[in-house]
C-alpha positions in Angstrom: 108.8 85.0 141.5 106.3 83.3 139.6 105.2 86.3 138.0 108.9 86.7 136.7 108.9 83.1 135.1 105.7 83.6 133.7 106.2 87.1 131.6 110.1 85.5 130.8 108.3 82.1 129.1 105.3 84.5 127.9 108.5 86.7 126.4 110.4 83.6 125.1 107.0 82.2 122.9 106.9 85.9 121.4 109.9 85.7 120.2 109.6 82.6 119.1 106.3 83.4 117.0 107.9 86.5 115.4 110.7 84.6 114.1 108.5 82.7 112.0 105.9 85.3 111.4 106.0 86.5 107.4 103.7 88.7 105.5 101.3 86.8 103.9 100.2 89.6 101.6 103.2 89.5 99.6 103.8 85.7 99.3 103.7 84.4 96.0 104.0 81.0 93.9 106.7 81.8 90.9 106.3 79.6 87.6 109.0 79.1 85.3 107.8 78.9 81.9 111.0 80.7 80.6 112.1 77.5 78.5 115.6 77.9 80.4 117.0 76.6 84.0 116.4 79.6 86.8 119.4 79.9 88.9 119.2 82.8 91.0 115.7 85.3 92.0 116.2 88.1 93.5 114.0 90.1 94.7 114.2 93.6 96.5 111.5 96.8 97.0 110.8 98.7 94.0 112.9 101.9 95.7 116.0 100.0 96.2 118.7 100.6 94.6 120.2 96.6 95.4 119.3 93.3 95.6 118.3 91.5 98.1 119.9 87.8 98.2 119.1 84.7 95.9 116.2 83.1 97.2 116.5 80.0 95.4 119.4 79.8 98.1 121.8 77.6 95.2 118.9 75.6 94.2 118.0 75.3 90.4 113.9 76.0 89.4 114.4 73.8 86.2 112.2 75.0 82.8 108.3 73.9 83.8 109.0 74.1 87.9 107.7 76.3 90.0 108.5 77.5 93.9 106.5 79.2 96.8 108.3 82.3 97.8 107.4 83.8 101.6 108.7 87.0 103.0 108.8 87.9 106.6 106.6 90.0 108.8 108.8 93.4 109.0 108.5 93.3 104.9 106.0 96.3 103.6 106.5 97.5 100.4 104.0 97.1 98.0 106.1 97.1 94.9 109.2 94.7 94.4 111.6 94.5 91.2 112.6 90.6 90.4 115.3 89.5 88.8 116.1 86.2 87.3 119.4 84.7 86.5 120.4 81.4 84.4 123.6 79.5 84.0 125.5 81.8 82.2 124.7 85.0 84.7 122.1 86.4 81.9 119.9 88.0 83.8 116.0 89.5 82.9 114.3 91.8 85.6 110.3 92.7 85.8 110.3 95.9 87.6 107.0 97.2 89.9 105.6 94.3 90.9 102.3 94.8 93.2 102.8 91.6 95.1 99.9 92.7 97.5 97.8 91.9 94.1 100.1 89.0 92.9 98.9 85.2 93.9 101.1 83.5 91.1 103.4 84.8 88.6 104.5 83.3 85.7 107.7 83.9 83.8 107.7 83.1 80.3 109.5 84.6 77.1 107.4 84.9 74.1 109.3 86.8 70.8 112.2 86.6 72.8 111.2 89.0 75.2 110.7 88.6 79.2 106.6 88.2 80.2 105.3 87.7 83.3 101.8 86.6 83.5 100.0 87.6 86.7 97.2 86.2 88.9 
């Protein structure tokens, strides 16, 4: 009997840990240097052809901000398409993102076109 408690606690902290498990590798800080309000990021695997849901979750990363993004443990593509949106639903999307090689990212627009600036 106590054998059958143990393995059923033993099996309750695993899933407990795997819920909050993430992949490290691909976590990232995002800047916002865009000189606009970020309303929605999304951000799905380079070979899909959606996107995943708004990470900001309703939130607003205001013009100068910036937010830590984490993804889970069953995540394991390397390369990730990201697409902001502002108040008006304009959207701009970096496409093949490496995120295994990605630290901190930083949005901008210079000339009026989308940059991303990568560490």
């Amino acid at each position: 009997m106590f054998k059958k408690i143990a393995f059923v606690a033993a099996l309750g902290v695993l899933f407990l840990v795997s819920g909050f498990a993430q992949n490290k590798a691909l976590d990232f800080t995002l800047h916002n240097k865009t000189g606009v309000d970020i309303h929605a990021v999304h951000i799905s695997p380079s070979d899909k052809n959606s996107w995943e849901e708004d990470v900001l979750n309703g939130k607003v990363l205001a013009d100068g901000e910036s937010v830590h993004i984490q993804f889970s443990a069953h995540e394991s593509a390397a390369l990730w398409d990201l697409k902001v949106g502002d108040a008006e639903g304009t959207g701009l999307i970096w496409e093949n993102l490496d995120l295994t090689k990605i630290n901190e990212l930083t949005l901008k627009i210079v000339d009026g076109k989308p940059v991303a600036e990568i560490k």
